[in-house]
C-alpha positions in Angstrom: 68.0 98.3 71.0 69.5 98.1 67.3 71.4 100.7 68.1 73.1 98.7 71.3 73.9 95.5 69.4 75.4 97.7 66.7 78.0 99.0 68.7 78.6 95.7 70.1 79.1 94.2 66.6 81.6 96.7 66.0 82.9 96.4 69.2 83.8 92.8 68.5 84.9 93.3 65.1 87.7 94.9 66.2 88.6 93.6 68.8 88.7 90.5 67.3 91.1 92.0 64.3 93.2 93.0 67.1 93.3 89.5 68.5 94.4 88.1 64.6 97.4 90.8 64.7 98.3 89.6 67.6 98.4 85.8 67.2 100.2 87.1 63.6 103.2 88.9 65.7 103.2 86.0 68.4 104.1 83.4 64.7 106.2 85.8 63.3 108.3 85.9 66.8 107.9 82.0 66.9 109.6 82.2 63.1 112.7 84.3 63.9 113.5 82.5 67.0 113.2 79.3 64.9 115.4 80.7 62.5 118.1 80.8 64.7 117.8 77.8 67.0 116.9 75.1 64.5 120.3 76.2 62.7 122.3 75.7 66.4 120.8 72.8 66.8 121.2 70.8 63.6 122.6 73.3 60.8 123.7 70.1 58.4 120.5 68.1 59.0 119.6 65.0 56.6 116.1 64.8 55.0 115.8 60.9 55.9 117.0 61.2 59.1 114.5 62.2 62.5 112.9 65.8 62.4 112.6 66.9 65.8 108.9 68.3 67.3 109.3 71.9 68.8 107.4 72.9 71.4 107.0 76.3 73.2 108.8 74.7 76.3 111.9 74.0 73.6 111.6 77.5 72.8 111.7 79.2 76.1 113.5 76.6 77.9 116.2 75.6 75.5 116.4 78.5 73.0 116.3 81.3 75.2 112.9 82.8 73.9 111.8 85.8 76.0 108.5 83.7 77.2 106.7 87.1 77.1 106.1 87.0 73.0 104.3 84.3 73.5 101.9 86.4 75.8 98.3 85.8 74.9 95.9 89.0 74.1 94.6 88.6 77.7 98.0 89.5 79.2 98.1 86.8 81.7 98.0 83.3 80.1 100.9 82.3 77.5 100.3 80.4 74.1 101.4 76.9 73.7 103.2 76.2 69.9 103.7 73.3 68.2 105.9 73.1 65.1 106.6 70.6 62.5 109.6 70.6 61.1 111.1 69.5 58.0 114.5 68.8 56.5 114.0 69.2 53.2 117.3 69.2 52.1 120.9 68.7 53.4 121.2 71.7 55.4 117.6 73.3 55.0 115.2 73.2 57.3 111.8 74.4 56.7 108.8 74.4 59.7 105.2 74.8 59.7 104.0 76.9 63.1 100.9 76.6 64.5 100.2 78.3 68.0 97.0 77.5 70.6 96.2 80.3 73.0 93.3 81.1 75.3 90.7 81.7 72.5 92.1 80.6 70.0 93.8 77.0 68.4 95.3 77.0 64.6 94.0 74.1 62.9 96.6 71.4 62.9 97.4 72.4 66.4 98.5 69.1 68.2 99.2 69.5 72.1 102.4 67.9 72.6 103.1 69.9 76.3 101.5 71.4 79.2 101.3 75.2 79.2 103.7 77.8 80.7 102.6 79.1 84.1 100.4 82.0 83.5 101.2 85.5 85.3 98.6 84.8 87.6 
């Protein structure tokens, strides 16, 4: 019986580190596409002036972001972002990303759209 719940454990354990790398790779995706749109969009932005809310619907929709990084680790659902963005001086942007997925929700998450349609 010790033996069974052992394996288990472990079992979790790493699946749950592969989960974390994952949700990692989805933000670091989220980032370089950022990089790029939030330059086409506003490359001479103005700290006092608006800071737009991106969403993963911006991202796909508008940016062109292959929808499939934001795949979640059960391979069916996608992963809903939210990112704050900052202008924090003429010309430089700077963003804080945080992502919601099946099983998991970054603290500071806020749900600001409905999901993508899963592959279902």
């Amino acid at each position: 019986m010790f033996g069974i719940i052992l394996i288990l454990n472990i079992k979790d354990s790493k699946m749950k580190v592969q989960n974390e790398k994952r949700y990692e790779q989805i933000k670091k995706d989220i980032d370089s596409e950022l990089e790029r749109y939030m330059y086409a969009i506003a490359p001479k932005c103005y700290p006092d002036n608006g800071t737009p809310i991106i969403t993963h619907r911006d991202l796909v929709y508008n940016a062109g972001m292959d929808k499939e990084k934001l795949l979640d680790v059960d391979k069916k659902s996608y992963c809903k972002v939210y990112v704050d963005t900052n202008c924090v001086e003429i010309g430089k942007w700077s963003w804080e990303t945080y992502i919601s997925c099946k099983d998991y929700t970054d603290k500071g998450y806020i749900d600001w759209e409905k999901e993508l349609p899963s592959k279902e």
